[in-house]
NUNU-723083 format. One record per residue: x, y, z of N, C-alpha, C in turn; residue in one letter. Coordinates in steps of 0.2 Angstrom, whole numbers, padded with zeros to 4 digits, always signed. Atoms other than C-alpha are relative to their C-alpha. Example, Ala and Ser with C-alpha at 12.3 -4.5 7.8 and 13.67 -1.06 7.14 Angstrom:
2
+0004-0006+0000+0062-0022+0039+0004+0006+0000A;-0004-0006-0001+0068-0005+0036-0004+0005+0003S;
REM end
This chain:
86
+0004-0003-0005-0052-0075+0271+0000-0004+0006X;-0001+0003-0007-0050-0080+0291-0007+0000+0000X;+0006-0001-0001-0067-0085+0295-0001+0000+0006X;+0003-0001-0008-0065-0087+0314+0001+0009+0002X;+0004-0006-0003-0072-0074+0322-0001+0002+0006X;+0003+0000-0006-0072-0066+0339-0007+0001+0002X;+0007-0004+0000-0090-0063+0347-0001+0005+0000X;+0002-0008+0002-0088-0045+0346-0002+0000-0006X;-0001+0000+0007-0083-0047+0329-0007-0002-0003X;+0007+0002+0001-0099-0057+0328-0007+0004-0002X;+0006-0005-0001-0110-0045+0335+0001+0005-0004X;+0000-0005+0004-0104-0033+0323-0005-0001-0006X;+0001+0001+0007-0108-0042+0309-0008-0003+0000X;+0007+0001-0002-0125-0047+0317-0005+0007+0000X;+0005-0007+0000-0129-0028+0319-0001+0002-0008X;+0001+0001+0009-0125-0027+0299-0006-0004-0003X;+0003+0001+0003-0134-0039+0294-0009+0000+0004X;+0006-0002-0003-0149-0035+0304-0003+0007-0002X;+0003-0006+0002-0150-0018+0296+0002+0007+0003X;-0004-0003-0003-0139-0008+0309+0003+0006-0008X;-0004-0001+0002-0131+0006+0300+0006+0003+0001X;-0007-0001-0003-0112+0010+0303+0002+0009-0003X;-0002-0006+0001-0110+0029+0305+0009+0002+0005X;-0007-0001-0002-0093+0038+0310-0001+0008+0002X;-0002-0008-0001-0093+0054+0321+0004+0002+0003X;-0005-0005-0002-0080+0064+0323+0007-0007+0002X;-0003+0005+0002-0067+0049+0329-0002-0008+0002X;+0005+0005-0004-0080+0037+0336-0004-0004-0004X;+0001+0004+0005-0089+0024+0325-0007-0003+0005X;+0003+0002-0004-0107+0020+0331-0004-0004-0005X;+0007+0005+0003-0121+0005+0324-0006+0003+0000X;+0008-0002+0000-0138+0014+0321-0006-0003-0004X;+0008+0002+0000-0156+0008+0320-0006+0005+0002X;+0006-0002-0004-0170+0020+0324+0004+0002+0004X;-0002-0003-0007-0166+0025+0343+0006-0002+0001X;-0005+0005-0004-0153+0010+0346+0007+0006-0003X;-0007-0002+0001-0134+0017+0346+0004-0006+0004X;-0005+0003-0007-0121+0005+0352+0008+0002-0006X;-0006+0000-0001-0103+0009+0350+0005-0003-0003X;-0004+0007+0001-0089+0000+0341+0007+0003+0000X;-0008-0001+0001-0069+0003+0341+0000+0000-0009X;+0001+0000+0006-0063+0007+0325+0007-0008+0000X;-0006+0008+0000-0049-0010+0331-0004-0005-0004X;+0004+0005+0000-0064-0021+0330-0001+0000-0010X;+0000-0002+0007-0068-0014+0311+0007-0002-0002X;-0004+0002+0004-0052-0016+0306+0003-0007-0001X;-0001+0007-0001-0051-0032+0312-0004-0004-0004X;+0006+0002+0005-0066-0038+0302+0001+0003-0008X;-0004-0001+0007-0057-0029+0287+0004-0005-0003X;-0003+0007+0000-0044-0040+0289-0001-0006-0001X;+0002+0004-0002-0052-0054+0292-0003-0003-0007X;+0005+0001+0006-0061-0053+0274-0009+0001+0004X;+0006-0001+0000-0079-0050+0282-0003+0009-0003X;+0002-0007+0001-0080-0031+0281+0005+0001-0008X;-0004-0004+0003-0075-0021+0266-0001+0009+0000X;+0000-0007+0001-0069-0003+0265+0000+0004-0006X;+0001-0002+0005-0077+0006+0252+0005+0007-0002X;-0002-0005+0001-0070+0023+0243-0002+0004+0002X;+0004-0005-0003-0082+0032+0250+0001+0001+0007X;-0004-0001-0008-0073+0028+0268-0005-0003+0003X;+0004+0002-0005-0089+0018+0273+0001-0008-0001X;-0002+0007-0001-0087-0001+0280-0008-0003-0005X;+0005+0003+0000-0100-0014+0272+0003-0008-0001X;-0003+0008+0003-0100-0034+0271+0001+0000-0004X;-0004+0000+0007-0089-0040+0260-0005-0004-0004X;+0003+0005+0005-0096-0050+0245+0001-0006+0002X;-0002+0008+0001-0085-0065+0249-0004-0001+0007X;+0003+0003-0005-0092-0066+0266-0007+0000+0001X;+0008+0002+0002-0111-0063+0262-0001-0006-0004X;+0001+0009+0003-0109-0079+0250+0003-0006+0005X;+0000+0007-0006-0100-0089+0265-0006+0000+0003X;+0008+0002-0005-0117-0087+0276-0003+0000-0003X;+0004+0004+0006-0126-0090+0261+0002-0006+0000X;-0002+0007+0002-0118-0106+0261+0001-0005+0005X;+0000+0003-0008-0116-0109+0279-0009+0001+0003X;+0008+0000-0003-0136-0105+0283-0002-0005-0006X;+0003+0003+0005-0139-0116+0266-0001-0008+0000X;+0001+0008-0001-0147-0135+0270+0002-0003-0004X;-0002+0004+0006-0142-0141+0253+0005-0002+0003X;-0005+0002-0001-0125-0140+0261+0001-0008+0002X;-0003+0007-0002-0125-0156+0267-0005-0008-0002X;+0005+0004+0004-0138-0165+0256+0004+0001-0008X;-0003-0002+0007-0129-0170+0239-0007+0001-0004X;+0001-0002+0007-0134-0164+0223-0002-0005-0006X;+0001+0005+0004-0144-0175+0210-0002+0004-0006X;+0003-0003+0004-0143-0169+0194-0006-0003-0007X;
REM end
């Protein structure tokens, strides 16, 4: 998994994980919340494919991937840099 990331890329995955959901009309791919609509290329999605953050289910809908919800698990986690005493 490439974990650098443009900001777009970011923001996508910032609308994800904020609760945003990723709908597809007709050939247009837009992030919905309640009223909010923003827009996204389906470049950017596939670049986030790519990248390992997104995955493509069978059912044709994008969600974060598993491996990259346990990197920001791991990357948001304090322990990270305090060792481990067993």
């Amino acid at each position: 998994m490439k974990l650098k990331l443009t900001p777009t890329q970011n923001l996508c995955v910032g609308y994800l994980e904020s609760g945003f959901e990723l709908i597809q009309q007709d050939d247009q791919y837009f992030f919905i919340k309640g009223q909010r609509r923003q827009k996204v290329l389906p470049k950017t999605l596939n670049a986030l494919v790519s990248r390992g953050a997104l995955a493509h289910t069978e059912q044709g809908d994008y969600k974060l991937s598993d491996e990259f919800i346990e990197h920001r698990k791991r990357m948001q986690s304090p322990s990270k840099t305090k060792p481990t005493h067993h």
